[in-house]
C-alpha positions in Angstrom: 120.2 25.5 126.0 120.4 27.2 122.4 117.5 27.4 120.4 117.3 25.6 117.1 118.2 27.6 113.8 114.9 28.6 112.4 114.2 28.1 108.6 114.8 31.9 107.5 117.6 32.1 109.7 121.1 32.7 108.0 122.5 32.0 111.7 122.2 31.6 115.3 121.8 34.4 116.6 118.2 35.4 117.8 116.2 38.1 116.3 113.2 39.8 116.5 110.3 37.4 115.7 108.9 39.3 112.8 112.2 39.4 110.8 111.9 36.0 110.8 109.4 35.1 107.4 112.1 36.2 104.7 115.7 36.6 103.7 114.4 40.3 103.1 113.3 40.7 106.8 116.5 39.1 108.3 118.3 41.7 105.9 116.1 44.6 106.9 116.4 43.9 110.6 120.0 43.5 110.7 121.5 46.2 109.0 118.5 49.0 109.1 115.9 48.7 111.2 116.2 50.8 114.3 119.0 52.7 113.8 119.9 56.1 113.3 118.8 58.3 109.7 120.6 60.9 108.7 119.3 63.7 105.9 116.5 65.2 104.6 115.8 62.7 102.0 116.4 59.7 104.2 113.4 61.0 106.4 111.5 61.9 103.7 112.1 58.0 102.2 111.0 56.5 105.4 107.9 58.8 105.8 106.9 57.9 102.5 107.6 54.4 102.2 106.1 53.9 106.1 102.8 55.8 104.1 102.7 53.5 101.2 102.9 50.2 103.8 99.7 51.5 105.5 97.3 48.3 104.8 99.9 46.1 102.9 103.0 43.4 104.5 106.1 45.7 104.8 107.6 42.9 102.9 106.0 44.4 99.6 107.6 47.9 100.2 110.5 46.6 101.1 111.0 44.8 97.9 109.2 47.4 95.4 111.9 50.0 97.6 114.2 50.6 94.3 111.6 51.4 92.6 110.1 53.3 94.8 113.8 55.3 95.0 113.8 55.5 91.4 110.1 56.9 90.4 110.9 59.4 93.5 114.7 60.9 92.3 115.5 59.0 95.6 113.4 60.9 97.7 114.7 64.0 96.5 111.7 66.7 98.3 112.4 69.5 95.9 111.8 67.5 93.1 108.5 65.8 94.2 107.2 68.7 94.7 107.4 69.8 91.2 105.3 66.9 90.6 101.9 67.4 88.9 98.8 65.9 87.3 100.9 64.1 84.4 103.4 62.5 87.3 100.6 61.0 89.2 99.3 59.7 85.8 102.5 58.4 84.3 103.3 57.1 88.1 99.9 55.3 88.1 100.6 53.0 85.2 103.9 51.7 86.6 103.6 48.5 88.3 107.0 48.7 90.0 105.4 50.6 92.8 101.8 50.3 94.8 99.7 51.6 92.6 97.9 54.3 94.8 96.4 57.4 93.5 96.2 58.6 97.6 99.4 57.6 98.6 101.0 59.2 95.6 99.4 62.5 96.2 100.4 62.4 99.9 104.1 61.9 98.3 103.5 65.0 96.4 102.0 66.6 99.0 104.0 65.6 101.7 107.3 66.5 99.9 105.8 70.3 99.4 105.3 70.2 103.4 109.0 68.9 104.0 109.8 72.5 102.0 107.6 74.5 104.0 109.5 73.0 107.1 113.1 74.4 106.0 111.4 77.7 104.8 110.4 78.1 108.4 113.8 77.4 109.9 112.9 73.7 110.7 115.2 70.8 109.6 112.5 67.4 109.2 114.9 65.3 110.5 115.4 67.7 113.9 111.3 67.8 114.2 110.6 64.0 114.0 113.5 63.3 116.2 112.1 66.2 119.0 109.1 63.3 119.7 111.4 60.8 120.5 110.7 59.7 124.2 112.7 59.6 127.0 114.4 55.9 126.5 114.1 56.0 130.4 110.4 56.0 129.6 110.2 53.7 126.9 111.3 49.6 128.6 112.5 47.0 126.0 110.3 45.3 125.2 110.1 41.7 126.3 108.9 39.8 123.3 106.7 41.0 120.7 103.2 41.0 122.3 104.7 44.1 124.6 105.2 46.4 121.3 102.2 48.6 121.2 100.7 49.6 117.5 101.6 53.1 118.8 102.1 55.6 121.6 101.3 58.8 123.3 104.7 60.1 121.9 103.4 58.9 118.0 99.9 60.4 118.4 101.6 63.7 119.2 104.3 63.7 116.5 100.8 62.3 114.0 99.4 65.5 115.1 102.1 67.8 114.8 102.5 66.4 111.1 99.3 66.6 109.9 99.4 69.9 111.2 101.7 70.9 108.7 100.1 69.3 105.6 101.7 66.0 105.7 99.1 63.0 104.7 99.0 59.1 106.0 100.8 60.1 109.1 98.4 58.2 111.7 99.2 57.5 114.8 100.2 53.8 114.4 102.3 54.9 110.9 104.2 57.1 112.7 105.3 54.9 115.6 106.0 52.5 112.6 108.3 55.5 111.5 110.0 55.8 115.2 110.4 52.2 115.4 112.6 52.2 111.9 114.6 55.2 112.6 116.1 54.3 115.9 113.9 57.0 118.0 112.5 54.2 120.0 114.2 51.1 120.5 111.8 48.0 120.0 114.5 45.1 119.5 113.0 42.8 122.0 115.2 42.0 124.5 116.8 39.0 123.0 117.6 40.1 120.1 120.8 40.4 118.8 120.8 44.0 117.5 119.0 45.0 121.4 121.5 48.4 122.3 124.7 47.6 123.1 124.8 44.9 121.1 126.0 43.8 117.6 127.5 47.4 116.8 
């Protein structure tokens, strides 16, 4: 029997239950969420924008996410860093973006730590992608009660980051992170976009 078309559904095809709320969800989860990044400033976006979600509905990053692009020189890390006193100011006043003196400084700061990476030798999309687990270890999830707020793999990349000076990189922000960029695989199992699938 086929299940009924939901109201946020642009068609019949099943989906993850939290894409479900919003045109911007379905969107999200159809054409981003889960699969692969490539670049420096692509994993510097999501870190950041993963950062700025912590305590707010993804649904406000996701639509304050040109903004964000724009304020940031599109996640460019070498120019964040230059940022100083006067950005955080100037970036403070503009209600485009979440309005966090914190989470702007952990931008700053975390964009200073991406560049310490490469000075070392270490590409930032090479060292998030080194905690992915095993997908042998890692089931589908079921349905959406079996996704876990994080795991032993997320703890150890949180730690590893904050090791390195990078800020709002908890445990359960992090798995967020792995979730978004296709290191784990969390597309319940029937849902559309579940691997091998929709590609």
């Amino acid at each position: 029997m086929s299940r009924a078309k939901g109201p946020e559904e642009p068609d019949a095809r099943r989906r993850c239950d939290w894409a479900l709320s919003a045109p911007d969800y379905v969107a999200y989860h159809d054409e981003e969420w889960g699969r692969p990044v490539h670049g420096t400033a692509a994993w510097f976006e999501r870190i950041t924008l993963e950062g700025f979600q912590a305590g707010l509905s993804w649904i406000v990053i996701l639509r304050k996410r040109p903004a964000f692009r724009d304020v940031f020189h599109d996640f460019d890390p070498e120019a964040v860093a230059r940022f100083g006193e006067d950005d955080v100011a100037r970036l403070l006043t503009d209600a485009r973006i979440v309005r966090n003196r914190q989470k702007i400084e952990a931008t700053v700061s975390n964009a200073r730590a991406v560049l310490d990476l490469a000075e070392a030798g270490t590409d930032l999309g090479g060292f998030l992608a080194s905690f992915a687990p095993d997908p042998a270890d890692h089931p589908r999830p079921a349905r959406l009660a079996d996704v876990p707020p994080s795991t032993p793999a997320s703890v150890a990349l949180s730690k590893a980051l904050k090791r390195r000076g990078f800020r709002f990189v908890g445990p359960t922000t992090c798995y967020a992170l792995m979730q978004a960029t296709g290191l784990v695989d969390d597309h319940v199992a029937y849902c559309w976009r579940a691997t091998g699938r929709g590609d």
